[in-house]
C-alpha positions as CSV (number, residue, x, y, z in Angstrom):
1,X,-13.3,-42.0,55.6
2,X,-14.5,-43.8,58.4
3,X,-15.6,-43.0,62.1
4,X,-17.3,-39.6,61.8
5,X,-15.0,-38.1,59.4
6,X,-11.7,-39.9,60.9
7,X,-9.0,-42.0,58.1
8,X,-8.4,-45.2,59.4
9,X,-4.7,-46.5,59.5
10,X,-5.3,-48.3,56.4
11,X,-6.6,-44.9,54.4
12,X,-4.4,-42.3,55.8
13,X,-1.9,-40.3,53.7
14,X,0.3,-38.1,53.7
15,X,-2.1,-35.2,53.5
16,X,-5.0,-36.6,55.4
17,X,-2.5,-36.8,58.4
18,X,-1.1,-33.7,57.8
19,X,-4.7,-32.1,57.5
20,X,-5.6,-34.0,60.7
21,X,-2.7,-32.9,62.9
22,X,-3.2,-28.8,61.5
23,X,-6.7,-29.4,62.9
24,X,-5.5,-30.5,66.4
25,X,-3.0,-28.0,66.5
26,X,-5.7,-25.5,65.8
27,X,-8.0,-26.3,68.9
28,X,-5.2,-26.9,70.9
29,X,-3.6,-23.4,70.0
30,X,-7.5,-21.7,70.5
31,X,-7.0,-22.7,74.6
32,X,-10.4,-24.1,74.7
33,X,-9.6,-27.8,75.9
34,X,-9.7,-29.2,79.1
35,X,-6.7,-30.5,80.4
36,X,-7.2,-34.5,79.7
37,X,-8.4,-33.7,76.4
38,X,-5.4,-32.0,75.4
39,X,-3.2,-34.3,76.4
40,X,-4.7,-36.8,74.3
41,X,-4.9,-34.3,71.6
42,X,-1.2,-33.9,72.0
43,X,-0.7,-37.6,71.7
44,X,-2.5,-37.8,68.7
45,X,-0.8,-34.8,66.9
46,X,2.9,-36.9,68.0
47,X,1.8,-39.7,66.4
48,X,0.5,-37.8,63.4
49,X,4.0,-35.9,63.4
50,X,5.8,-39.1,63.2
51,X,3.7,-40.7,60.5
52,X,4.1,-37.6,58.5
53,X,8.3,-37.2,59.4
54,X,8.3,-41.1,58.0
55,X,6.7,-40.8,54.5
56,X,8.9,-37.7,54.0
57,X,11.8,-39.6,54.8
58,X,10.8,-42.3,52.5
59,X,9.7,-39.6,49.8
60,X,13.7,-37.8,49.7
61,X,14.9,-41.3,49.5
62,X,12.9,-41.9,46.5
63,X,13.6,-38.7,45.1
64,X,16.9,-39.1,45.7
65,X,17.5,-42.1,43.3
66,X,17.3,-41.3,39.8
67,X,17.1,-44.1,36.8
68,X,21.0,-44.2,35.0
69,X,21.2,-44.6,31.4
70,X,21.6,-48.7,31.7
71,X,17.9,-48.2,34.0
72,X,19.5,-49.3,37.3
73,X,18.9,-47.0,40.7
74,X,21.8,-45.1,41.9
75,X,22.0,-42.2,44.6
76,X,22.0,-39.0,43.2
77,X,24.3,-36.6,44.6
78,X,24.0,-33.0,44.0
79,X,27.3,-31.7,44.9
């Protein structure tokens, strides 16, 4: 971690982001941020929502494939 306890893009996970956005959502639920600084907050936590909507995505697609017997990928339906 880098910059006083912030992940930079090239470190952050899954659960840093996750971590990080709970954190923003705390303060900004506690009522005790000026008006500017929430806003920026809430920008933040958007682009920490996204980043974390993404790698799930990308995570059920993953999961979603499962190895045949002859090893190639194919969709797994559940039906």
């Amino acid at each position: 971690m880098k910059d006083g306890g912030k992940v930079t893009e090239m470190e952050k996970t899954f659960e840093n982001a996750l971590q990080e956005l709970e954190g923003i959502v705390k303060e900004l639920e506690s009522g005790n941020v000026d008006l500017d600084n929430a806003i920026n907050k809430y920008t933040e936590a958007m682009k920490l929502a996204k980043f974390c909507s993404e790698k799930l995505s990308d995570a059920t697609a993953k999961v979603n494939k499962i190895l045949t017997e002859d090893n190639e990928l194919k969709e797994f339906n559940a039906e």
